[in-house]
GUMI-503667 format. One record per residue (C-alpha): residue number from 1; x, y, z. Coordinates in Angstrom, 3 decimals, always signed. Each point is the difference from the previous one (the first is absolute). Example, Ala and Ser with C-alpha at 12.3 -4.5 7.8 and 13.67 -1.06 7.14 Angstrom:
BEGIN
seq=1 c1=+12.300 c2=-4.500 c3=+7.800
seq=2 c1=+1.370 c2=+3.440 c3=-0.660
This chain:
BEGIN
seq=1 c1=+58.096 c2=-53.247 c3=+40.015
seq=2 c1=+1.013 c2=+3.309 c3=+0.011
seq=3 c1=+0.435 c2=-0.053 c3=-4.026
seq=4 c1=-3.792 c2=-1.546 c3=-0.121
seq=5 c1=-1.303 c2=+3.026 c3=+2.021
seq=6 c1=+1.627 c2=+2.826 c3=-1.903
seq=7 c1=-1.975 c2=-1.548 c3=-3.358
seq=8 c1=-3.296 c2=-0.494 c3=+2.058
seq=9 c1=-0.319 c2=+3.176 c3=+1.110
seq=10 c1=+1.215 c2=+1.623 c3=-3.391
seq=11 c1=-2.572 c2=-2.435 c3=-1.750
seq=12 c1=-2.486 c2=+1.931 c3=+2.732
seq=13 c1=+1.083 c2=+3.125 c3=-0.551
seq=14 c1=-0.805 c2=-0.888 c3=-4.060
seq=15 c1=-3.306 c2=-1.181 c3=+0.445
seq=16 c1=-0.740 c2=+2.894 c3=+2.347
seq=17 c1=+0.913 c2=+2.218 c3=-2.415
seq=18 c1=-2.215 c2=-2.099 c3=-2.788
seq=19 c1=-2.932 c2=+0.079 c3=+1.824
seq=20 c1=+0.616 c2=+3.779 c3=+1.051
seq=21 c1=+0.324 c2=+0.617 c3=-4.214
seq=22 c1=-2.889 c2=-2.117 c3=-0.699
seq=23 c1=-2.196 c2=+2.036 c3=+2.457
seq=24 c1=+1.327 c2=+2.995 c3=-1.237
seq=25 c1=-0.807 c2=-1.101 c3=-3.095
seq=26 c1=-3.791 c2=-1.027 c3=+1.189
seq=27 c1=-0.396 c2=+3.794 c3=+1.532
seq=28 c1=+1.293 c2=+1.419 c3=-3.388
seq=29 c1=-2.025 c2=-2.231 c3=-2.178
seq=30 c1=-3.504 c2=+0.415 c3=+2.348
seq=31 c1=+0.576 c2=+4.258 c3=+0.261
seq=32 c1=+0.405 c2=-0.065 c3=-4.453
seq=33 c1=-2.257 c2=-2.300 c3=-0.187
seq=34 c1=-2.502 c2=+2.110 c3=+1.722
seq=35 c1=+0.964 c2=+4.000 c3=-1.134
seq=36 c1=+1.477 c2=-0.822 c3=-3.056
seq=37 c1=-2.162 c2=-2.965 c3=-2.016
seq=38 c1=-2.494 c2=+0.512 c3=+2.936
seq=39 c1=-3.693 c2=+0.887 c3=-0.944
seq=40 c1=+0.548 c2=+4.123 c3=+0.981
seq=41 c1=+2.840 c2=-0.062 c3=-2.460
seq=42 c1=-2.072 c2=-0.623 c3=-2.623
seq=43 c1=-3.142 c2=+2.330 c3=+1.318
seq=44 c1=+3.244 c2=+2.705 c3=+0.562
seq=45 c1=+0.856 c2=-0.611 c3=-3.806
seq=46 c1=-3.295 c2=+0.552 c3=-1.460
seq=47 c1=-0.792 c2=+3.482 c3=+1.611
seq=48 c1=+3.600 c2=+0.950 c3=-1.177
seq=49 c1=-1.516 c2=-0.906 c3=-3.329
seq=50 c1=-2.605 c2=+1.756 c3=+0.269
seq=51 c1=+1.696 c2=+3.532 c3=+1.039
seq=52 c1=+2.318 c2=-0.222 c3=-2.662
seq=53 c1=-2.962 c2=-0.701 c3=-2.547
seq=54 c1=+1.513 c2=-3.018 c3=-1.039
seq=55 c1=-3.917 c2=-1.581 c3=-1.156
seq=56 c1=+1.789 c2=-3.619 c3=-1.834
seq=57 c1=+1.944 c2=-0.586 c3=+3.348
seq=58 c1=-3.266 c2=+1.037 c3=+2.364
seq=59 c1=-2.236 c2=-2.345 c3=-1.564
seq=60 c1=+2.996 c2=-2.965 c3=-0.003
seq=61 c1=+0.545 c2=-0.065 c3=+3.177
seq=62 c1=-3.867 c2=+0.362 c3=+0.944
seq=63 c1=-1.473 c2=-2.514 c3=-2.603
seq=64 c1=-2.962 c2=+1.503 c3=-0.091
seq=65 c1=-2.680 c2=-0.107 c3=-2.861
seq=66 c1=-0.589 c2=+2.952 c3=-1.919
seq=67 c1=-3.710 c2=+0.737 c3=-0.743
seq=68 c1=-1.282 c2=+0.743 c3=-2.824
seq=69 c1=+0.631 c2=+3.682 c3=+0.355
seq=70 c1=+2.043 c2=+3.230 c3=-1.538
seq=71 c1=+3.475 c2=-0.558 c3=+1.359
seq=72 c1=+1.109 c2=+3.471 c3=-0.199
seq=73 c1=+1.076 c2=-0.445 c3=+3.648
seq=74 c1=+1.677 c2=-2.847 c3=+0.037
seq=75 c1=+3.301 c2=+0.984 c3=-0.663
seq=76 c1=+2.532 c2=+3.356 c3=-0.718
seq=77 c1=-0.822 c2=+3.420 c3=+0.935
seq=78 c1=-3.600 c2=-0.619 c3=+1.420
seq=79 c1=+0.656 c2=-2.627 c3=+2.098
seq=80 c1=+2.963 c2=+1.679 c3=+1.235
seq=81 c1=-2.397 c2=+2.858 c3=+0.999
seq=82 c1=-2.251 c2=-2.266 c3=+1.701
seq=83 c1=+2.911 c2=-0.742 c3=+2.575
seq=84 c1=+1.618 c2=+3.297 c3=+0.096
seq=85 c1=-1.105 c2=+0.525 c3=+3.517
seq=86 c1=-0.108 c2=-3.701 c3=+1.308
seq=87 c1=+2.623 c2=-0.475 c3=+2.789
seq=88 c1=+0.152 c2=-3.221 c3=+1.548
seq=89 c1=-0.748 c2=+0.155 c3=+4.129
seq=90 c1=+0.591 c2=-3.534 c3=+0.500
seq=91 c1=-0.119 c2=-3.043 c3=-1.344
seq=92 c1=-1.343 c2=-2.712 c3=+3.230
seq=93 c1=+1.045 c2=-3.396 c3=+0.649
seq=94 c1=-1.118 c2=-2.634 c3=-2.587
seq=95 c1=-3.576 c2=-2.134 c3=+1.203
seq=96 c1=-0.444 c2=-3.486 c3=-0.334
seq=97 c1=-2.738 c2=-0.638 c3=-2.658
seq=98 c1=-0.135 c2=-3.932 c3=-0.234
seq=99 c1=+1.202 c2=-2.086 c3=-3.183
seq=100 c1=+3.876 c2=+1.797 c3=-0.015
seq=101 c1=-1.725 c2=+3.421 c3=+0.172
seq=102 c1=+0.402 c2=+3.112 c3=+1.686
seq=103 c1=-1.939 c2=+3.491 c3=+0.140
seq=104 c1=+2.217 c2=+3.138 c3=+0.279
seq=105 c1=-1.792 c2=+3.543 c3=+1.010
seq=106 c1=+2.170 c2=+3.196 c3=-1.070
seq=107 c1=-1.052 c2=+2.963 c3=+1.767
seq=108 c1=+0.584 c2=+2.773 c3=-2.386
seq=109 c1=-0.849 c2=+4.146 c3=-0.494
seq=110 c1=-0.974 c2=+1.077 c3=-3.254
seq=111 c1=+0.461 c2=+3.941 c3=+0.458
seq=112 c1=-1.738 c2=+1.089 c3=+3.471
seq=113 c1=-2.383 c2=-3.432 c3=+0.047
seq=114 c1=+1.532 c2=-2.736 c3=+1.636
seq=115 c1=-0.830 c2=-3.495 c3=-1.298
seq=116 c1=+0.237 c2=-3.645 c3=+0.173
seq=117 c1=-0.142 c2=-3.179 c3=-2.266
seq=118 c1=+0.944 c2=-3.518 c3=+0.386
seq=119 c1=+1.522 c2=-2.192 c3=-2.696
seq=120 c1=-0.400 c2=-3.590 c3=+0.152
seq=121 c1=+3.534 c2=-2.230 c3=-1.196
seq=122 c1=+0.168 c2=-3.543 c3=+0.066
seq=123 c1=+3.552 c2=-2.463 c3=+0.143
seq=124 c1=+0.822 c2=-1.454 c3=-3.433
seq=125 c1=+3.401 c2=-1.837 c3=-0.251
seq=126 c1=+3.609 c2=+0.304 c3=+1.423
seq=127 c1=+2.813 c2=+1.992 c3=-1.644
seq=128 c1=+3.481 c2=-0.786 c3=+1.003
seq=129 c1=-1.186 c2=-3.137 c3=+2.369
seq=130 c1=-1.241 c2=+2.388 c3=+2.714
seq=131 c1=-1.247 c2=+3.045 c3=-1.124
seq=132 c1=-3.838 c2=+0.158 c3=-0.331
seq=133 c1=-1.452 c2=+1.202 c3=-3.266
seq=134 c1=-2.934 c2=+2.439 c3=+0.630
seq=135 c1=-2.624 c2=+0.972 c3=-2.408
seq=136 c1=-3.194 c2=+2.219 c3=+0.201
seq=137 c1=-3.730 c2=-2.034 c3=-0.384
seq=138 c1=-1.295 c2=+0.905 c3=-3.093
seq=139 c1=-2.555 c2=+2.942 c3=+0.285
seq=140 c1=-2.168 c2=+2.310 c3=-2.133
seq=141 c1=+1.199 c2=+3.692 c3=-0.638
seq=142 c1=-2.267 c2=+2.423 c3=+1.501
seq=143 c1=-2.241 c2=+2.437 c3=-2.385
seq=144 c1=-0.642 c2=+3.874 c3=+0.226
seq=145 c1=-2.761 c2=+1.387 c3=-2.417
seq=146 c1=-0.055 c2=+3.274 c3=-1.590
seq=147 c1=-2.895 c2=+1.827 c3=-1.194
seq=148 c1=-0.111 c2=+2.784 c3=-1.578
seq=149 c1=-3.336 c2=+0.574 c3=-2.186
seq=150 c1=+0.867 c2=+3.248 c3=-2.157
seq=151 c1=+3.255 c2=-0.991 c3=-0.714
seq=152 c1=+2.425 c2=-2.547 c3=-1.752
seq=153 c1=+3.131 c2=+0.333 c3=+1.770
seq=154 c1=+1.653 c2=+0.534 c3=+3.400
seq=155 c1=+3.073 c2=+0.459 c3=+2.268
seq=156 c1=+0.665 c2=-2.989 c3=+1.845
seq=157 c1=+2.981 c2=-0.134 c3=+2.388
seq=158 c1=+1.772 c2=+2.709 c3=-2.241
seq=159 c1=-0.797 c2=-1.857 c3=-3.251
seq=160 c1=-2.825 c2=+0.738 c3=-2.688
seq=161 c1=-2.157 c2=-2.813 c3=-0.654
seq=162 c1=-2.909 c2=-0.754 c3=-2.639
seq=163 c1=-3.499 c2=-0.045 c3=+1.366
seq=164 c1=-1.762 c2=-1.913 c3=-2.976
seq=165 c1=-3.276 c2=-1.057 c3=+2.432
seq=166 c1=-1.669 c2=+2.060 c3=+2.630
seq=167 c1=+1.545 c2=-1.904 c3=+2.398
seq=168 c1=+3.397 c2=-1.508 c3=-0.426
seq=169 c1=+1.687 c2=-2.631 c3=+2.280
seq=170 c1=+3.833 c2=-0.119 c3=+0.840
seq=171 c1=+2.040 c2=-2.687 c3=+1.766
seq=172 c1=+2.581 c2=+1.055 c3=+2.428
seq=173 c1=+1.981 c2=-1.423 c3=+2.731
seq=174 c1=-0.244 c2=+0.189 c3=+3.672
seq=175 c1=+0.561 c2=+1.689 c3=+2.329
seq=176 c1=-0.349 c2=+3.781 c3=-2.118
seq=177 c1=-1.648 c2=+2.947 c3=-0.131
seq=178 c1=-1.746 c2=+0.848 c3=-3.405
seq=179 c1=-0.918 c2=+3.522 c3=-1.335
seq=180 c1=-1.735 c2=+1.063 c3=-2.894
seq=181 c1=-0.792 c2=+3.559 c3=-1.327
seq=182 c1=-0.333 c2=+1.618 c3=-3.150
seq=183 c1=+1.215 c2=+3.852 c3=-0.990
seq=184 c1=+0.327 c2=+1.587 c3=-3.142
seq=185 c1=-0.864 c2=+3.380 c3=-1.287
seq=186 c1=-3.925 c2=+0.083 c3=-0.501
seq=187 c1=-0.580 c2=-3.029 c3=+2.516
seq=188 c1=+0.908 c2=-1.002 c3=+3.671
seq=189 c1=-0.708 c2=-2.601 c3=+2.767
seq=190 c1=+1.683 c2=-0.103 c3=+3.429
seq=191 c1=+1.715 c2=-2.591 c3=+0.597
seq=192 c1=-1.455 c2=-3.488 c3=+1.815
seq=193 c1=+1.892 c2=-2.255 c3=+1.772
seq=194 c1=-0.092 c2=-3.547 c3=+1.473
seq=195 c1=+2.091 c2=-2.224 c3=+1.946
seq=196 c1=+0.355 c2=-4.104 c3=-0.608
seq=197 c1=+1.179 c2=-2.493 c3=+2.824
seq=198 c1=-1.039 c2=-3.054 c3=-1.532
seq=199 c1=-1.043 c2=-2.389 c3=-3.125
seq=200 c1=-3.755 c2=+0.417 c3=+1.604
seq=201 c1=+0.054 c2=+4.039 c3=-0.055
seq=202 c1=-0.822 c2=+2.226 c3=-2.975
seq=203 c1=-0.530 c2=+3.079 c3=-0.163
seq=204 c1=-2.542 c2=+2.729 c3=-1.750
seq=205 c1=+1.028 c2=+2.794 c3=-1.547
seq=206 c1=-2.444 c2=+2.402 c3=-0.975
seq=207 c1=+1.332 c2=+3.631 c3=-1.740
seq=208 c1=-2.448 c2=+2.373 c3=-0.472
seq=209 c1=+0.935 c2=+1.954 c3=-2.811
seq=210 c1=-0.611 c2=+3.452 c3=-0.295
seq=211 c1=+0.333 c2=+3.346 c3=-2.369
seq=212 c1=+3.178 c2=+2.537 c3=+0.616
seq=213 c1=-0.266 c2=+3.475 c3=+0.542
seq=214 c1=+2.211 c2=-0.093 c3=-3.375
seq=215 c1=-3.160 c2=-1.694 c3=-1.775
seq=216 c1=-2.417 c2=+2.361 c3=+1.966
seq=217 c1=+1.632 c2=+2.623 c3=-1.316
seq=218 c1=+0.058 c2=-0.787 c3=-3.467
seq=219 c1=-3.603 c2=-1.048 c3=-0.081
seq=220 c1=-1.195 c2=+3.404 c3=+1.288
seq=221 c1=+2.304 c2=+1.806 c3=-1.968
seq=222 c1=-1.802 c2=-1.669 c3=-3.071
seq=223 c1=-3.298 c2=+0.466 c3=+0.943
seq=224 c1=+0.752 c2=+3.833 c3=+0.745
seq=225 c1=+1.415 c2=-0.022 c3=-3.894
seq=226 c1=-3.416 c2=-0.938 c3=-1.145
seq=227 c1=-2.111 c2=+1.750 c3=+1.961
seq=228 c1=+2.680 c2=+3.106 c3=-1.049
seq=229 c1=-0.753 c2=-1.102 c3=-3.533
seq=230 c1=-3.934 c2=+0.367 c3=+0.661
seq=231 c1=+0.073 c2=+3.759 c3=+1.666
seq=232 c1=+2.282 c2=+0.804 c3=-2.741
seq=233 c1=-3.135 c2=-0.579 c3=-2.231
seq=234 c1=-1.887 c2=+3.142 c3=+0.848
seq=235 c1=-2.855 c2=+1.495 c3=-1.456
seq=236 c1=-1.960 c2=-3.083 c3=-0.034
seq=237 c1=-2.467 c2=-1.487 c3=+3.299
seq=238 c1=+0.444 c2=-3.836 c3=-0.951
seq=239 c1=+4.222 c2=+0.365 c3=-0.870
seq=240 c1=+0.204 c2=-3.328 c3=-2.106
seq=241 c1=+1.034 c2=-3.066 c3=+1.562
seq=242 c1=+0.220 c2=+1.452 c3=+3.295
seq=243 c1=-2.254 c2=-0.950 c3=+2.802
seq=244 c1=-1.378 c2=+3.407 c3=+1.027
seq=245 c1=-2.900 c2=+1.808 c3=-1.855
seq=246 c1=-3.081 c2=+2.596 c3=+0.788
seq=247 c1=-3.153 c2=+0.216 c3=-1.873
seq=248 c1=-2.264 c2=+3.041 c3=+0.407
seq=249 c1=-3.117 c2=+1.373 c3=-1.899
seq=250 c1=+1.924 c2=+3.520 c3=-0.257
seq=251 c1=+2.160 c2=+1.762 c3=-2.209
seq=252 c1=+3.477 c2=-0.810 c3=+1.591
seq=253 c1=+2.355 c2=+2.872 c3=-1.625
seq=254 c1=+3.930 c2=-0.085 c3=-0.756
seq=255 c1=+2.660 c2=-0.543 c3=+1.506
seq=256 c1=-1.292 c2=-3.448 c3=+1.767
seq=257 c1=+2.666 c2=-0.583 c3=+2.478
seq=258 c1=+0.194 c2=-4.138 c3=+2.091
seq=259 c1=+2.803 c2=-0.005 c3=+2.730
seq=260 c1=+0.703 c2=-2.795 c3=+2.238
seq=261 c1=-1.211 c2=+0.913 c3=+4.018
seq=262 c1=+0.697 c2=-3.542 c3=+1.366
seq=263 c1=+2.340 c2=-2.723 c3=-1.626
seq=264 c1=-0.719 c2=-3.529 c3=+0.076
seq=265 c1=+1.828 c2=-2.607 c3=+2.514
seq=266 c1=+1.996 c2=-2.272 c3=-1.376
seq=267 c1=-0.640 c2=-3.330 c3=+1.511
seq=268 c1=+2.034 c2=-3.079 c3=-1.775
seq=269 c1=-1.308 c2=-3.621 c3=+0.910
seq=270 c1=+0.636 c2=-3.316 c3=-0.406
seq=271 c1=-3.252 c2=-2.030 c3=-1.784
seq=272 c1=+0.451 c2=-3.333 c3=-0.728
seq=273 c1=+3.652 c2=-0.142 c3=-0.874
seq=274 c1=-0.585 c2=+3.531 c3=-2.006
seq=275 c1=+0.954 c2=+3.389 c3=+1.251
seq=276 c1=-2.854 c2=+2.626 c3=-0.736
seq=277 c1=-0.866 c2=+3.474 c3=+0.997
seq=278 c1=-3.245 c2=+0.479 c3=+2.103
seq=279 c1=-2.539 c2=+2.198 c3=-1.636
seq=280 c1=+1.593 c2=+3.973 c3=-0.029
seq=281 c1=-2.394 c2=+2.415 c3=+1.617
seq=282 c1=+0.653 c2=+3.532 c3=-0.545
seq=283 c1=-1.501 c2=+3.466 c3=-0.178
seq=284 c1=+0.094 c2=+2.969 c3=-2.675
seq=285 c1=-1.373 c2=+3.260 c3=-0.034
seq=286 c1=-1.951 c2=+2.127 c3=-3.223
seq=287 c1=+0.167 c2=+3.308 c3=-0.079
seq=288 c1=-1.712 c2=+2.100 c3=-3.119
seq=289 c1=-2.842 c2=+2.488 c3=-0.798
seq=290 c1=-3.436 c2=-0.837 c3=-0.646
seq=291 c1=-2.695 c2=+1.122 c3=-1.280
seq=292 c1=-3.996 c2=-0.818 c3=+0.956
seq=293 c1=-1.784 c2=-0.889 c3=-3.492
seq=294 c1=-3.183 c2=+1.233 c3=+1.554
seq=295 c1=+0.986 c2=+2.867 c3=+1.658
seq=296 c1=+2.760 c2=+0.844 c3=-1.425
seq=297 c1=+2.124 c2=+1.317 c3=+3.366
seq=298 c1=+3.098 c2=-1.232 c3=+0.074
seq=299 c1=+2.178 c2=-1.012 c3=+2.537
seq=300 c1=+2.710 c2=-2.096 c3=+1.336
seq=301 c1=+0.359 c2=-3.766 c3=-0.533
seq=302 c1=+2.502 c2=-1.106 c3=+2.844
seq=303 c1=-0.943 c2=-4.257 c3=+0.811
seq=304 c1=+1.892 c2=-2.398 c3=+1.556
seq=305 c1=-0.439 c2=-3.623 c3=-1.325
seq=306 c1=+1.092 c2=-3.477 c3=+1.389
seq=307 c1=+1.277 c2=-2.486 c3=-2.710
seq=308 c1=+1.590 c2=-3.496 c3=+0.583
seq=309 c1=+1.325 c2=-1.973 c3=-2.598
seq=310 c1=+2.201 c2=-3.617 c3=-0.306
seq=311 c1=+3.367 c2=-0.447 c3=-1.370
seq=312 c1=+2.316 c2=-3.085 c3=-1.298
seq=313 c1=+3.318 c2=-0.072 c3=+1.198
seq=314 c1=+2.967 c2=-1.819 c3=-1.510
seq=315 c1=+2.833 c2=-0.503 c3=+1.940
seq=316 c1=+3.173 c2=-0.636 c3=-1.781
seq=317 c1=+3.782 c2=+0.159 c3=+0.631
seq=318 c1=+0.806 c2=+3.333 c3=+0.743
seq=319 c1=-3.250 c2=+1.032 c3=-1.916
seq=320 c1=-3.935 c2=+0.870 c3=+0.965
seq=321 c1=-2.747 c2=+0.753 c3=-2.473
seq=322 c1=-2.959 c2=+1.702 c3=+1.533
seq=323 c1=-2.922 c2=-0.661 c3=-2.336
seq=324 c1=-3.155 c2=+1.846 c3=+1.056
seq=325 c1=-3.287 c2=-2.064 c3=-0.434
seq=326 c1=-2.642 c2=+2.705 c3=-0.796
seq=327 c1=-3.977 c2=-1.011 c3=-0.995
């Protein structure tokens, strides 16, 4: 009896030590199954993606649709710069969303703006016997637009991209933060910037392009070269091809001298998709001796006349022709 005992209670001590494995086992099984194949694990994954601009492994993992759409964003340097500020607050507890499914919100801050979006996973097969296998619903990428009327190109996220329409559309991920600008020597536009949370957003960028000082500059310095060019031509009252003259019934005498009193304003716009000069108002001063043909007294000819005249301006790289549109 006492023989029987001794292998009871060590067959007892064996199965306590089974079942104290097995629910081990259970407790390790249920906490991998849920942070490590678990549906956060694979939300966790794609923002990691998506900070280290990884755009192939992003769009993987999220199985979403690309539209049709300029991908520029979509992976390397621009998306990376689309989730260069994105930190990850918290990502909540997965909700129940019927059929196997589950809806996952990740509260977020992109830069000072906090933010949240929810990603919707659903259960597809078992790995291992017990691990769940988790993969995202398939979605549509969001869209951001860029329009830019007087120019072809722009800076998006860091990287120069082709406009070849008015407007052109880009796909991107979510969530990010899109900027576009535009800078360069003779032209400028500050920079515009919109954030995405999900497939439904987009986003409107709208860069209003405008002339540098640099361009400014060299527009007035030509203009001031031809009007130069027409005071240079003395001894005449209509200086040819310039947009000043005087006409008078007297006898105007030598020297006749035209000096510029008031330069014109150099005002560069955008008309559609062209860059032209507004009209160039201006004043210059005569001064000469005349002499009355009836009288014959002479005396001093000293007249101030308005003129105004158009130019066409050609903007090239590194170059601008000034070319002076006189009737």
């Amino acid at each position: 009896m006492q023989g029987t005992t001794s292998v009871i209670k060590a067959v007892a001590t064996w199965l306590l030590a089974l079942m104290l494995t097995i629910a081990a086992a259970v407790v390790v099984i249920y906490f991998v199954n849920a942070k490590v194949y678990g549906p956060g694990h694979q939300v966790s994954s794609y923002f990691q993606a998506l900070r280290e601009g990884d755009g192939e492994r992003a769009l993987g993992l999220l199985a979403a649709k690309v539209p049709e759409a300029n991908a520029a964003l979509l992976d390397g340097p621009a998306l990376k710069a689309s989730a260069a500020d994105l930190e990850v607050l918290e990502i909540h507890e997965p909700r129940a969303a019927g059929d196997d499914r589950v809806d996952i919100d990740v509260t977020y801050a992109l830069g000072e703006e906090e933010g949240q979006s929810t990603f919707r996973l659903t259960r597809t097969e078992k790995q291992w016997l017990f691990f769940d296998r988790w993969n995202f619903v398939p979605s549509v990428l969001p869209t951001v637009t860029v329009s830019a009327p007087s120019q072809q190109e722009a800076v998006l996220n860091g990287v120069q991209v082709a406009l070849p329409e008015e407007t052109t559309t880009f796909a991107s991920f979510y969530p990010a933060r899109v900027e576009a600008s535009y800078d360069s020597e003779f032209f400028a536009a500050p920079a515009q910037s919109g954030v995405l949370a999900s497939p439904q957003d987009t986003a409107s960028l709208v860069l209003a392009t405008e002339a540098t000082e640099a361009l400014t500059s060299a527009v007035d310095a030509k203009v001031r070269d031809f009007l130069a060019g027409c005071t240079s031509a003395q001894d005449r009252l209509a200086p040819p091809g310039c947009p000043f003259f005087h006409f008078t019934d007297n006898r105007v005498q030598l020297p006749i001298v035209w000096e510029i009193t008031e330069y014109p304003e150099v005002n560069i716009r955008a008309v559609s998709g062209n860059w032209v000069l507004s009209p160039l108002n201006g004043k210059a001063r005569l001064t000469a001796e005349q002499t009355d043909l009836f009288s014959g007294v002479k005396s001093p000819l000293e007249v101030e006349k308005d003129f105004s005249f158009a130019a066409q301006l050609s903007v090239g790289s590194g170059e601008v022709s000034v070319s002076p549109l006189i009737d």
